[in-house]
C-alpha positions in Angstrom: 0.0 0.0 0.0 2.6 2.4 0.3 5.6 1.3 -1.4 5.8 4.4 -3.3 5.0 6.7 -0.6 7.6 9.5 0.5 6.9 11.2 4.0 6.5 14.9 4.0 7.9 15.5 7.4 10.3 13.7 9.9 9.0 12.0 12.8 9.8 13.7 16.5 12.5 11.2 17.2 14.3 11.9 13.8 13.7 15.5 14.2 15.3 15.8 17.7 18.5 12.8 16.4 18.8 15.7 13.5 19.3 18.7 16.2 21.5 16.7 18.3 24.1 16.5 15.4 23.1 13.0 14.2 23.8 12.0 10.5 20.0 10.2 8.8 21.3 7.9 6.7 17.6 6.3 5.8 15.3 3.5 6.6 15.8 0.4 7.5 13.9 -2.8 6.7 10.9 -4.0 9.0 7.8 -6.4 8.6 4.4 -4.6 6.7 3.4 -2.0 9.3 5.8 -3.8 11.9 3.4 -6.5 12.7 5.8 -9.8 13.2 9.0 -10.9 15.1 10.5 -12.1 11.6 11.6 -9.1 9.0 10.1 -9.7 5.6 7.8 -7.8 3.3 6.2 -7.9 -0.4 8.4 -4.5 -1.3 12.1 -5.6 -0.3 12.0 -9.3 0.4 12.9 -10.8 3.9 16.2 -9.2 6.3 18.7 -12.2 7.1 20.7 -12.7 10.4 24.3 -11.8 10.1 25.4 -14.3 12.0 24.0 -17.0 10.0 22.1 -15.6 7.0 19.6 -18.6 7.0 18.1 -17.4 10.0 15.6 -14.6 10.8 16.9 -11.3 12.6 14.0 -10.5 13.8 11.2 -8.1 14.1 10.2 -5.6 13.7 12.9 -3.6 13.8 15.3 -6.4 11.9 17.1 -3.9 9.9 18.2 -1.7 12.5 19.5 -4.6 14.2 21.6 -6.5 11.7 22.8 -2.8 10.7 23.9 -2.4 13.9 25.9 -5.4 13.9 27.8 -5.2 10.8 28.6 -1.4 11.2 26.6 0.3 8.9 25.8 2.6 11.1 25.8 3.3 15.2 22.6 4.2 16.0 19.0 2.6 15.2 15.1 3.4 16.2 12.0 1.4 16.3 8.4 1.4 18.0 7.9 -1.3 20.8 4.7 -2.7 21.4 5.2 -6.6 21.5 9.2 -6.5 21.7 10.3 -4.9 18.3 13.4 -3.7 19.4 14.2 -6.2 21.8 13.6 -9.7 19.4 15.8 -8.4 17.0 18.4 -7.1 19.6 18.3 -10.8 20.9 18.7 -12.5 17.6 21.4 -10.0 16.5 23.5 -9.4 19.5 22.9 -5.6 20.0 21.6 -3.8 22.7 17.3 -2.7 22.6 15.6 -0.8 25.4 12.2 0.2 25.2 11.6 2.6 27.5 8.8 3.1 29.7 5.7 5.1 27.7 6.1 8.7 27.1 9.4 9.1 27.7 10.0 9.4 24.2 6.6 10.7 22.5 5.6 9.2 19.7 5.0 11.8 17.4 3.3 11.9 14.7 0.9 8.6 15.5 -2.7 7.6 14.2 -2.9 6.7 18.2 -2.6 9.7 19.7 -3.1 8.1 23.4 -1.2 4.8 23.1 0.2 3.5 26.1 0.8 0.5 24.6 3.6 1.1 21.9 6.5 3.2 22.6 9.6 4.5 20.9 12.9 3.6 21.5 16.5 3.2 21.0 19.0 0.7 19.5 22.7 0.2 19.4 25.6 -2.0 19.4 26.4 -1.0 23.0 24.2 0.0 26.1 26.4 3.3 26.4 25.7 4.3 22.5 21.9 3.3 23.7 21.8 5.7 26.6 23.3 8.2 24.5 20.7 8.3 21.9 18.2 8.3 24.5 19.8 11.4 26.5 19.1 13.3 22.8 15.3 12.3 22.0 13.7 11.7 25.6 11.2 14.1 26.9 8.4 15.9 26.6 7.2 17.6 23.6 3.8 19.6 23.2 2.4 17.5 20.7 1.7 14.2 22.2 -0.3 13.9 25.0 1.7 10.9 26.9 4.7 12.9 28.4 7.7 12.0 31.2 10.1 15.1 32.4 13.8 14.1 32.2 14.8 16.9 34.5 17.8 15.1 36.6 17.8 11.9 34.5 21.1 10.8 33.6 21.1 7.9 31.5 24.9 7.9 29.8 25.9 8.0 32.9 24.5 4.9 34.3 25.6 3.2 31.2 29.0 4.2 31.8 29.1 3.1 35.6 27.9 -0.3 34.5 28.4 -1.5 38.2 26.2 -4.4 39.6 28.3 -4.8 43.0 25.4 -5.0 46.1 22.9 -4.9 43.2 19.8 -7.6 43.8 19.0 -9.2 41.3 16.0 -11.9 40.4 16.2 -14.5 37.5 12.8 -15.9 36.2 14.3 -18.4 33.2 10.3 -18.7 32.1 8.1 -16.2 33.5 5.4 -16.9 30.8 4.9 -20.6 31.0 5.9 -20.7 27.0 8.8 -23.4 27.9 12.8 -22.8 26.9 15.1 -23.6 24.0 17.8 -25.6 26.8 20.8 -23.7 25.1 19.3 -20.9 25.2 18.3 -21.3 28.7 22.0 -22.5 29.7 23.2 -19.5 27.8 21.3 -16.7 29.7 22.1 -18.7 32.9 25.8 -18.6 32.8 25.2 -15.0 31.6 23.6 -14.2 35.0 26.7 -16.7 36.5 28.7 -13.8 35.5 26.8 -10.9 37.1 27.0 -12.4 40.4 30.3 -12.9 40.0 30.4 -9.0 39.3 29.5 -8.6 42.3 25.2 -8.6 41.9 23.2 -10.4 44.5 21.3 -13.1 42.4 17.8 -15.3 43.3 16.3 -17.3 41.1 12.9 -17.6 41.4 9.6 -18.9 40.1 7.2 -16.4 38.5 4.1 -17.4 36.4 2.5 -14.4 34.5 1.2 -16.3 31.8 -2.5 -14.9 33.0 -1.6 -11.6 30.6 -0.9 -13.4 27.4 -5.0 -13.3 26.3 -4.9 -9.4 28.0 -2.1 -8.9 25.4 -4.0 -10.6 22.5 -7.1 -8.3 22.9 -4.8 -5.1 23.7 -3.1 -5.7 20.2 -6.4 -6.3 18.3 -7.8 -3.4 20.2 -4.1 -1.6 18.6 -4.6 -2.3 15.2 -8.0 -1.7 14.7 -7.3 2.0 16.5 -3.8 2.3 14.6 -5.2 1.3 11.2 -9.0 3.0 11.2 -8.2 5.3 8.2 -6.8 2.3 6.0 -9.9 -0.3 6.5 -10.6 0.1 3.1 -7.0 -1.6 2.0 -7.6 -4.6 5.0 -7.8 -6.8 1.9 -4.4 -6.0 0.2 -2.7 -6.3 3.9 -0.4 -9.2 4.1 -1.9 -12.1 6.4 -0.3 -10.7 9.7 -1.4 -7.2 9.8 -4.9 -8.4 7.9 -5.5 -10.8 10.6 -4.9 -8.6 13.6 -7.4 -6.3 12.0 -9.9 -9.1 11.9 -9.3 -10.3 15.6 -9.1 -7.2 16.5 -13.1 -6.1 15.0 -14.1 -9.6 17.3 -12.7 -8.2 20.8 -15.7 -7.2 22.8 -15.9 -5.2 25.4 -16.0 -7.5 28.2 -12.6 -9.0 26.9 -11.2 -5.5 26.9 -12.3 -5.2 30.8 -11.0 -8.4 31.9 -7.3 -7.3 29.9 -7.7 -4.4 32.0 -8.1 -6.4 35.3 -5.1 -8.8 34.3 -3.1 -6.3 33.7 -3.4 -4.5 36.9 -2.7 -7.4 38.3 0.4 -7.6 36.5 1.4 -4.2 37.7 0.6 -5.5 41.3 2.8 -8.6 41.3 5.9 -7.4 39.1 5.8 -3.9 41.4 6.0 -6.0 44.2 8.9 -8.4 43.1 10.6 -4.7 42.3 10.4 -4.0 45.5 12.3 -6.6 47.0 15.1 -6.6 44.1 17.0 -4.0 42.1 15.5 -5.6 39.1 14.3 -8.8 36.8 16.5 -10.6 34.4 14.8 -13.1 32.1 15.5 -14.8 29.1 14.6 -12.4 25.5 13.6 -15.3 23.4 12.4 -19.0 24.3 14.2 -19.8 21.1 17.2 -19.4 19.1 16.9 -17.6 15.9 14.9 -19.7 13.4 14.7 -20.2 9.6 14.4 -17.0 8.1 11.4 -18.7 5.5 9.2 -19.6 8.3 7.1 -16.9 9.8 7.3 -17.9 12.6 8.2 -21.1 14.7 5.9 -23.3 15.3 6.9 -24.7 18.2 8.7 -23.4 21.3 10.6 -26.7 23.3 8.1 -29.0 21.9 4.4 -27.2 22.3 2.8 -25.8 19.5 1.6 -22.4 18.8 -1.4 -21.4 18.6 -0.8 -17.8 16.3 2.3 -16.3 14.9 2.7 -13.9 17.7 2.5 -16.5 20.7 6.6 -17.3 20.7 6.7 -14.0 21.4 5.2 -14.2 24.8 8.6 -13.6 26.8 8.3 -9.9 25.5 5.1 -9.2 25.6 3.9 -9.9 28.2 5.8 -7.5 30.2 5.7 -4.8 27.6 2.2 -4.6 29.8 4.0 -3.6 32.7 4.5 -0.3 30.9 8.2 -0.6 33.0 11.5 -0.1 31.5 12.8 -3.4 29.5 16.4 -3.6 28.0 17.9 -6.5 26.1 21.8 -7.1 25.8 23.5 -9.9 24.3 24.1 -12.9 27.3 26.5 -14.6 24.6 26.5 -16.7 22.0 24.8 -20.5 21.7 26.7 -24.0 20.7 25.9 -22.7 17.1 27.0 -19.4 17.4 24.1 -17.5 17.5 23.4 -14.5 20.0 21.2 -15.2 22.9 19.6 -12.0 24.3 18.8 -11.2 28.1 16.0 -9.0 29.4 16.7 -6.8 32.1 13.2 -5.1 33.7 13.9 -2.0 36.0 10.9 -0.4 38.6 9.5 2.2 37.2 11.1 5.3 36.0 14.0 3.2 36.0 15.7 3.2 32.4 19.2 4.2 34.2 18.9 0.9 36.1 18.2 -1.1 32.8 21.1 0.9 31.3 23.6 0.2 33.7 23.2 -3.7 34.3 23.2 -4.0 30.5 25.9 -2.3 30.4 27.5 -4.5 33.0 26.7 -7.3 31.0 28.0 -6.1 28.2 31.2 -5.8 30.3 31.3 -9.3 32.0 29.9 -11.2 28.6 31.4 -9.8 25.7 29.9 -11.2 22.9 31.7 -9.0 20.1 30.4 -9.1 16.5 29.8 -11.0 14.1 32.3 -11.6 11.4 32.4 -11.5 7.7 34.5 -13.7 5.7 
């Protein structure tokens, strides 16, 4: 639908990368109205993994990311609603954070009031993160969703990267979607490394597999709202953003209340595991990156799934918590490919996220990858 179409004016986020010296080199590639953890469209084909280019990078923001890691450029930006900037970040071995909403206003949106996707930053290092975000956070007149930054220093919790006395939980399945083993071994020895860093580390047992449906009607709820001026294309919409449409049209309003109630339940439970720890480390993605043909796996250790979006469950399901989320690289699997960690800080608490992936970064160096 709009493979021929040329923007007239530069989103806020540009605007403000633009005034803080930044060169635009262009857009990257992302899935048809970044709906889908895998990058492919019917205008520029599918975005392979540089680490093994018969994989997916993921989505949606799966060119920033493998631009990111093979240098192209230093700095990327995506939208986050269901972890577009931290799948791709996992699979790729660079650094996503998507911060908590409002901090960096949307602007311009056909959602106005959405608390649900946010904008954020992407780089090769958690520093180069928190340095982009220090240009393009706060408030601007336009949007209506807004955060002051007065005080917030976010390079410079990057650059401390110190977890010593830090508490620390680790959750190696907090949705109940099951765990690639290597992936799972990977993230763990990743946290191995933490405590031996100097963090205070628990593992414990969390189940919030109640907000996958409240995420489900949220996102149909999304589209429908996001996409209300183009219903008259829903037919020449690819099948993912067509048939988030459709479920979308079927969410009643009773489904909508009950999301409402699981998600402040959500809020309740994570809030209070934030009190008791510095923050939550959990596995990015249940699975390793897969075969960039498929659309998506179809099963996650051996159980099947039920939609395309359900293997993303790990990241959206706390994209609900509307807290701060980062994901740095825990290493690499027995095949070489990145495995991504999630770090979830309390709320207002993007320095925290910066600084223990940061830390991570420091204690796991998972480098690049590397052409031959």
């Amino acid at each position: 639908v709009y493979a021929d179409h040329v923007p007239a004016e530069d989103a806020l986020v540009v605007t403000r990368l633009r005034e803080a010296g930044a060169l635009i080199l262009g857009k990257t590639n992302c899935p048809e109205f970044a709906a889908g953890g895998n990058t492919f469209n019917d205008v520029f084909g599918r975005t392979r993994n540089p680490w093994s280019p018969d994989r997916t990078a993921g989505g949606s923001t799966g060119g920033g990311a493998v631009g990111l890691a093979t240098g192209m450029f230093a700095l990327a930006e995506g939208t986050d609603l269901g972890g577009s900037l931290r799948i791709p970040a996992s699979f790729c071995g660079v650094v996503g954070l998507r911060p908590s909403p409002g901090l960096v206003p949307t602007v311009p949106s056909d959602f106005l009031w959405d608390g649900f996707q946010v904008t954020g930053p992407m780089a090769r290092t958690a520093v180069d993160v928190a340095l982009m975000l220090q240009a393009v956070a706060g408030p601007d007149p336009s949007s209506p969703l807004q955060q002051p930054i007065a005080g917030r220093d976010f390079v410079g919790a990057a650059r401390r990267a110190d977890v010593r006395g830090m508490r620390l939980a680790y959750c190696p399945d907090a949705v109940g979607i099951g765990i690639d083993a290597a992936v799972e071994a990977t993230c763990r020895a990743a946290v191995g490394a933490l405590e031996a860093a100097g963090a205070v580390v628990e593992e414990i047992s969390l189940d919030l597999s109640y907000a996958w449906q409240a995420f489900l009607d949220f996102r149909g709820y999304w589209f429908v709202t996001q996409m209300r001026d183009r219903m008259d294309h829903l037919d020449a919409f690819g099948d993912n953003v067509a048939g988030n449409i459709r479920s979308g049209l079927e969410v009643t309003v009773e489904a909508l209340a009950d999301a409402e109630h699981a998600r402040a339940r959500l809020w309740g439970e994570v809030g209070a595991l934030l009190s008791r720890f510095d923050g939550l480390l959990t596995p990015c993605m249940a699975v390793p990156p897969f075969d960039v043909e498929q659309n998506y796996p179809s099963t996650v250790a051996g159980r099947e799934m039920r939609t395309y979006i359900d293997w993303v469950a790990p990241t959206f399901v706390l994209s609900l918590t509307s807290l701060p989320v980062a994901c740095a690289p825990a290493g690499l699997d027995p095949d070489g490919l990145p495995v991504g960690l999630q770090i979830v800080a309390p709320p207002f608490g993007e320095e925290r996220a910066l600084e223990v992936a940061a830390a991570l970064q420091r204690v796991v160096p998972t480098g690049l990858p590397v052409s031959e």
